[in-house]
C-alpha positions as CSV (number, residue, x, y, z in Angstrom):
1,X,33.1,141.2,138.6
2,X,32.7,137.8,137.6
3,X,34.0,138.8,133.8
4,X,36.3,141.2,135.2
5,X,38.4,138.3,136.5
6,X,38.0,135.7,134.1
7,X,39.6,138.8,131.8
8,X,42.3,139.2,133.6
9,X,42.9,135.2,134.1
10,X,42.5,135.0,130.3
11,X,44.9,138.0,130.3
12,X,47.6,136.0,132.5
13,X,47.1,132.7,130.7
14,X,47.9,134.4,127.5
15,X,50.8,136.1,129.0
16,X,52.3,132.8,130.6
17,X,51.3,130.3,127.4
18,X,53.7,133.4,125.8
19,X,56.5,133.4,128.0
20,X,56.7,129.4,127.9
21,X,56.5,129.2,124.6
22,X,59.5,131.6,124.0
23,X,61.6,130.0,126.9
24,X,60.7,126.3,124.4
25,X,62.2,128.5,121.1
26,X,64.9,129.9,123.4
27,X,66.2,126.6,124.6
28,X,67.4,124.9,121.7
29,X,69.0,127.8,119.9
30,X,71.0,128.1,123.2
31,X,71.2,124.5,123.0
32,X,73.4,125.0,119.4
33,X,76.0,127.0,121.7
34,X,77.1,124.4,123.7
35,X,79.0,121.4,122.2
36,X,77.5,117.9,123.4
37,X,78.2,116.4,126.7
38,X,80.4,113.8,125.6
39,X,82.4,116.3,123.3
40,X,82.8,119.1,125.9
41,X,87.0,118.3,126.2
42,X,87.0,116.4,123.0
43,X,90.0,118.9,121.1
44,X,88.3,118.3,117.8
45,X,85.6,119.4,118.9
46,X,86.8,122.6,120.8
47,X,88.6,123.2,117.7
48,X,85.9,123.5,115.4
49,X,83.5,124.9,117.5
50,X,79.8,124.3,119.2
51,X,78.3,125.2,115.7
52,X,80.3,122.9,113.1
53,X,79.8,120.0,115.8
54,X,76.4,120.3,116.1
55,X,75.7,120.7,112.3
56,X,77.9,117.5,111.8
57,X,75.7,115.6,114.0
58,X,72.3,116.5,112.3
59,X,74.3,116.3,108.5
60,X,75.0,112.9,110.6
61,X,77.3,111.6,107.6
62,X,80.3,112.1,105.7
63,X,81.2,111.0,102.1
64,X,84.6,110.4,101.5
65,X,86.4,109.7,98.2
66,X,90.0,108.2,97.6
67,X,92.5,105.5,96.9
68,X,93.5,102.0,98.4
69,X,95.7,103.8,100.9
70,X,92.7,105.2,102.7
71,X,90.5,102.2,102.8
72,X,93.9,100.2,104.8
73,X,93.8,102.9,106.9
74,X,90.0,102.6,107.6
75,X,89.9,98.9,107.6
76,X,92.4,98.6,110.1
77,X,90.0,100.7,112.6
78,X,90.2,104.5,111.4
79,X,86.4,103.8,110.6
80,X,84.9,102.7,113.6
81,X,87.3,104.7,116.0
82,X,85.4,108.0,114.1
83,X,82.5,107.0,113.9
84,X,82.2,105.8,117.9
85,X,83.9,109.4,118.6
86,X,81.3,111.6,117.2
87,X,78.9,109.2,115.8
88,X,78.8,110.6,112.5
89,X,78.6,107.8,109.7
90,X,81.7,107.3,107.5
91,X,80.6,106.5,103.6
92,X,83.9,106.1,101.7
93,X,84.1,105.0,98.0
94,X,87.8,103.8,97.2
95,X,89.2,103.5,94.2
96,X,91.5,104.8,91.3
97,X,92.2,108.2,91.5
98,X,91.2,108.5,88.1
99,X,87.7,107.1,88.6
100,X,86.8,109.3,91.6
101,X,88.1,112.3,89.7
102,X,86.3,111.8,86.9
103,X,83.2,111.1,89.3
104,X,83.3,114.4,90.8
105,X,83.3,116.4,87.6
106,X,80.4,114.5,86.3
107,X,79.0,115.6,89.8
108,X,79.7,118.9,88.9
109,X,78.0,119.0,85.8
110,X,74.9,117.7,87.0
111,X,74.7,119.9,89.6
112,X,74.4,117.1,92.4
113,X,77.6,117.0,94.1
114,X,78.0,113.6,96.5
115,X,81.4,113.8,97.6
116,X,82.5,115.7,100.4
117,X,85.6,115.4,100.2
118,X,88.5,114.1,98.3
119,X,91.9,112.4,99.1
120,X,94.7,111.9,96.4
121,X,97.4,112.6,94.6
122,X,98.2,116.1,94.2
123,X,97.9,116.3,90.3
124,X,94.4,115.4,90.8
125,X,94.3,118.2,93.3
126,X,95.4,120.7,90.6
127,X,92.9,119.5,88.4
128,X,90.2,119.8,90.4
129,X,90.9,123.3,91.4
130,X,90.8,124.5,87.7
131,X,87.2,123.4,88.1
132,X,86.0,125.4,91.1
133,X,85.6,121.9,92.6
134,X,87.7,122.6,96.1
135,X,86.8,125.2,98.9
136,X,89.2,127.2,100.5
137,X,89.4,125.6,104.0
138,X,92.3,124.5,106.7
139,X,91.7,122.1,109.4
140,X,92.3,123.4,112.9
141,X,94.7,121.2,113.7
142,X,97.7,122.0,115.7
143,X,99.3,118.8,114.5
144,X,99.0,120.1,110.7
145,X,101.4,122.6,110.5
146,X,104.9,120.2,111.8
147,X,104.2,118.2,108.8
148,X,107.1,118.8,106.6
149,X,106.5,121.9,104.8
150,X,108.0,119.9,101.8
151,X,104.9,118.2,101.5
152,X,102.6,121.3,101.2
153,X,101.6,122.7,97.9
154,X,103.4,125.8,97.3
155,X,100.6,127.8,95.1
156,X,97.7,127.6,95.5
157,X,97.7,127.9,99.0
158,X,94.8,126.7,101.4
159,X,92.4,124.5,99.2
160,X,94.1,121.2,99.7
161,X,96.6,119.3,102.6
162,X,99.0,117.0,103.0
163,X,98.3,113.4,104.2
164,X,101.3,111.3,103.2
165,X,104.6,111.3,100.0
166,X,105.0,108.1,98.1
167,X,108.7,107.6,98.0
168,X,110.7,105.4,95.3
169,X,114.0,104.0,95.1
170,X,115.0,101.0,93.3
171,X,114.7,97.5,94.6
172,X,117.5,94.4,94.1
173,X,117.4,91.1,93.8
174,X,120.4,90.0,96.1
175,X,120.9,87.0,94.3
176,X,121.7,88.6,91.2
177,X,123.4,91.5,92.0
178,X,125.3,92.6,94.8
179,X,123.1,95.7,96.3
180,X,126.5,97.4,97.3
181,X,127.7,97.8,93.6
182,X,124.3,100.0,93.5
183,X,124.9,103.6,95.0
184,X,124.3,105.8,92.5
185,X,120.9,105.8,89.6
186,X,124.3,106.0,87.1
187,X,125.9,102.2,88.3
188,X,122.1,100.9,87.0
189,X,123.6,102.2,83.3
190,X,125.9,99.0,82.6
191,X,125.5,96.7,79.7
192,X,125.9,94.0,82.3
193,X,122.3,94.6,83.4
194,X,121.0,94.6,80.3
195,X,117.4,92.7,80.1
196,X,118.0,92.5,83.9
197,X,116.0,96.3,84.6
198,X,112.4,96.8,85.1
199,X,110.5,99.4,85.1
200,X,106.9,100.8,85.3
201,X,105.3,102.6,82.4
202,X,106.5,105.7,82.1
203,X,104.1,106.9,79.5
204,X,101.1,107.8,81.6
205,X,99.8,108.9,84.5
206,X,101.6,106.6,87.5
207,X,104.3,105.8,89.7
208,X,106.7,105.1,86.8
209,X,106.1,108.2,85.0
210,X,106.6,110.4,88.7
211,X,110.0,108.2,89.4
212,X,111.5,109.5,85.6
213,X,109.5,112.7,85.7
214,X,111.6,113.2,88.9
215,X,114.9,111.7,87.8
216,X,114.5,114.0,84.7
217,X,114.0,117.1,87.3
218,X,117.0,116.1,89.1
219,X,120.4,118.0,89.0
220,X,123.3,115.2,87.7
221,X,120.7,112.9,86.6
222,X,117.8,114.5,84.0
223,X,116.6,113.8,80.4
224,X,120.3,112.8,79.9
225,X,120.2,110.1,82.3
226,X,116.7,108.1,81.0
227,X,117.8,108.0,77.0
228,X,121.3,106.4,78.4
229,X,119.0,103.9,80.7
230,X,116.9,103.1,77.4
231,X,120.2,102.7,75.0
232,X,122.4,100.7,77.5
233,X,120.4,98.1,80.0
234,X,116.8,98.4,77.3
235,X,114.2,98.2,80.8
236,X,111.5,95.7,80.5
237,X,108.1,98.1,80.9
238,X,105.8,96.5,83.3
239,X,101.8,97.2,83.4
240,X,100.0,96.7,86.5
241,X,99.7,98.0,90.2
242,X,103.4,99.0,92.2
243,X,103.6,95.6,93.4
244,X,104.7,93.9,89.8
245,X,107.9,95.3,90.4
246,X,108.4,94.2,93.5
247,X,106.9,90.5,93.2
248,X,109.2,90.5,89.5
249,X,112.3,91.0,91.3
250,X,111.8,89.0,94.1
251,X,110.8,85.9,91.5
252,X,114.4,86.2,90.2
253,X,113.0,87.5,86.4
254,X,114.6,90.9,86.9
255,X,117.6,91.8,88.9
256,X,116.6,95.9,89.5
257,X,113.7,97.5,89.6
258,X,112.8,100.7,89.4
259,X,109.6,102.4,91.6
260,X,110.9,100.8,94.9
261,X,109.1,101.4,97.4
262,X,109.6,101.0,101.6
263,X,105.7,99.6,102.0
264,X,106.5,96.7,99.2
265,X,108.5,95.1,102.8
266,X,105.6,95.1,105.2
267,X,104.2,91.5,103.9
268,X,106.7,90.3,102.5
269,X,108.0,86.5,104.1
270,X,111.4,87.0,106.1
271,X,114.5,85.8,103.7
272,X,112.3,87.2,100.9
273,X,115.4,88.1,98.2
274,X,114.7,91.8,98.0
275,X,116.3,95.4,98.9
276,X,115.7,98.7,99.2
277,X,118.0,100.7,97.9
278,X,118.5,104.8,98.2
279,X,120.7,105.9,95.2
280,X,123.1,109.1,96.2
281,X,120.8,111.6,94.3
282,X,117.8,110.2,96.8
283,X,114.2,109.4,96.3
284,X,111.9,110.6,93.5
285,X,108.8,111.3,95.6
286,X,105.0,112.8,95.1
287,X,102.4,114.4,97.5
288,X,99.3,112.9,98.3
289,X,96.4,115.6,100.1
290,X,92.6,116.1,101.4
291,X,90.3,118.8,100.1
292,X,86.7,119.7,101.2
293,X,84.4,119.8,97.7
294,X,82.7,122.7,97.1
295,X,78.8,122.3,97.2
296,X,79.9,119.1,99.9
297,X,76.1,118.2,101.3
298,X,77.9,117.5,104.5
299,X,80.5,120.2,104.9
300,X,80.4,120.1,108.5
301,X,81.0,116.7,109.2
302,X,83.5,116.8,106.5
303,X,85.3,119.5,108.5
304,X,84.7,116.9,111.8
305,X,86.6,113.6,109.6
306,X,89.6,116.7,108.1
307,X,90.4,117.5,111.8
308,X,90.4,114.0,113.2
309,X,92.9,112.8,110.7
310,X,95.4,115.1,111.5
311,X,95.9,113.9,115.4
312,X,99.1,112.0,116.1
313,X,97.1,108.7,116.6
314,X,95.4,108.7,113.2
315,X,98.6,110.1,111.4
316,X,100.5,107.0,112.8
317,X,97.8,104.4,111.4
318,X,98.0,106.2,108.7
319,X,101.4,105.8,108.0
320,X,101.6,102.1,109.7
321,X,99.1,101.0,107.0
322,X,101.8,102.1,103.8
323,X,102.2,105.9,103.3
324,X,104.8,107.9,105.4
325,X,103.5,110.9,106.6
326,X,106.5,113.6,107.2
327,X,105.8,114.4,110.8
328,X,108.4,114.3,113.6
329,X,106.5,112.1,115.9
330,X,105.2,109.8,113.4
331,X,107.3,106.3,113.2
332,X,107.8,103.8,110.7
333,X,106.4,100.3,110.8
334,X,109.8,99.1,109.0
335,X,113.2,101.1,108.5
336,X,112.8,100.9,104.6
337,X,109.6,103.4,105.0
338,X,111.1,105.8,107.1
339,X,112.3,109.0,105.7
340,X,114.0,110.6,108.4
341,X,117.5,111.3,107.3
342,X,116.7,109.7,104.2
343,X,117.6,112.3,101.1
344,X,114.6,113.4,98.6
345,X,114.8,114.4,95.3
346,X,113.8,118.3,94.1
347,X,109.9,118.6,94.1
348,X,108.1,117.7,91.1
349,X,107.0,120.9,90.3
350,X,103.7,121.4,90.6
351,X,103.2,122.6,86.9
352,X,104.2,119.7,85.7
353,X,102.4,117.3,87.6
354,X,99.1,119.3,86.7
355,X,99.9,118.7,82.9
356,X,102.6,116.0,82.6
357,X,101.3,115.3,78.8
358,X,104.2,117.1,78.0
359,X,106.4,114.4,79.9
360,X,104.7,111.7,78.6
361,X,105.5,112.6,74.9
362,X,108.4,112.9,75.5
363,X,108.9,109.0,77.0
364,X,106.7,107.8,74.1
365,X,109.9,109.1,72.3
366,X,112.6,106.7,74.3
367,X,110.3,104.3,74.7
368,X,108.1,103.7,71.6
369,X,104.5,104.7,71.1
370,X,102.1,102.4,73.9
């Protein structure tokens, strides 16, 4: 009797050691269905889901590649307002688009890809697509889709989104010209100004080349209208970041310059002799996006940082810290950024931004061989 019932204790034991053991699998994968306590009304969160937030967390990083633009933005508390959200660690690496570009392909070729994802200008976009390097992804973001459709590359459709345009214009020197006299891209083509015009090299890959790559695409103005600039007013080429045109003008050494933009304003000293000016044909202007990589070790938390960004608060910082964003609730820091009402130039179309060698040839012809 004795063995009887130690049997059948042995025979329960087993059968409740069982049934815990299966409630202690059970819990956690029921766990993965529910998104953390202090995420359960965060919208991101809802948006992507228990199972992309949960995955962030235990990927519990996110490498992020771009330009200048982006570290301002994080700098100025994009950073730290993520990372205290969802507690996911931010890694960015900023720097020239080139760099980073060339960075990810040598990823690729390894077969170790680091980024996850990548923010720049659009021709970089198209270049990395060619490789297989972007996955076809949209952020759930409500927010998203009111962005000016403009902005939004036409084909192909769903590997990459916009973040912000870079807008130029030209800028005066007040004291040496009378901004009024400058309404149209044509009153710039006087011999009066001539050695008094600068502009950025047009001969590569830059702002200078996308301000004449879209004059040349503009109707009234085109190829026309940069061999006339070259044979009357001779521009003085500058090398360097946007800001040499700017800082030149200002100093009194040129009275025009070319590749204006609304951010050069933001620091600069009141009374500071410079103005923005919008010719009558409007802004030349290019798209800048985000991508998730392909092969991204961190895909889900990519997905996390992709959503954020696209909230009203984060587009706004964005755009305080130098790029407009095309978004009806965004505002401008200063009226020279803002591009509401402000007229645009036709699209730069995308073909040619993916290979502008063609473009640059062709400015190597006006302007001599670099």
């Amino acid at each position: 009797m004795l063995k009887v019932t130690s049997f059948a204790s042995t025979i329960v034991s087993t059968i409740l050691g069982a049934v815990l053991v299966a409630g202690c699998l059970v819990m956690p994968a029921a766990a993965q269905d529910q998104l953390p306590a202090n995420l359960a009304n965060d919208p991101v969160a809802k948006a992507l889901g228990p199972a992309v937030i949960n995955a962030a967390i235990k990927e519990g990083a996110v490498n992020l590649y771009s330009g200048t633009t982006t570290r301002d933005f994080l700098q100025a508390g994009g950073q730290a307002d993520f990372e205290k959200r969802f507690g996911i660690k931010l890694k960015p690496l900023t720097t020239e688009l080139r760099k980073l570009v060339d960075r990810i392909r040598t990823e690729i070729s390894v077969g170790r890809v680091v980024a996850d994802i990548f923010e720049g200008n659009d021709q970089y976009m198209l270049e990395l697509y060619k490789l297989n390097a972007l996955a076809k992804w949209k952020p759930p973001a409500p927010d998203l889709d009111r962005i000016n459709k403009e902005s939004f590359v036409i084909e192909p459709q769903g590997y990459w989104w916009p973040t912000h345009v870079s807008a130029q214009g030209l800028v005066v020197n007040p004291n040496l010209v009378d901004p009024k006299e400058i309404t149209s891209y044509w009153d710039v083509i006087n011999p009066k100004f001539k050695g008094k015009v600068a502009i950025r090299d047009p001969r590569s890959s830059g702002g200078g080349a996308w301000h004449m790559l879209g004059i040349q695409n503009t109707p009234g103005l085109g190829a026309d209208y940069i061999v006339k600039l070259k044979s009357t007013v001779a521009p003085f080429i500058l090398n360097g970041g946007s800001n040499i045109i700017r800082d030149s003008v200002v100093r009194g050494q040129f009275a025009i310059g070319f590749s204006g933009r609304g951010d050069f304003f933001q620091d600069l000293p009141k009374g500071a002799p410079l103005v923005f000016v919008v010719p009558k044909e409007g802004l030349a202007w290019t798209p800048s996006s985000i991508a998730l990589l392909n092969g991204a070790p961190n895909t889900n938390a990519a997905k996390v940082f992709m959503t954020w960004l696209y909230e009203i608060k984060q587009m706004q910082l964005w755009t305080d810290q130098g790029r407009p964003i095309p978004h009806p609730d965004i505002k401008s820091p200063i009226p020279e950024m803002s591009l509401a009402g402000v007229k645009l130039m036709p699209r730069i179309p995308d073909e040619q931004l993916d290979q502008p060698n063609f473009f640059f040839k062709e400015m190597e012809k006006v302007f001599g061989i670099r």
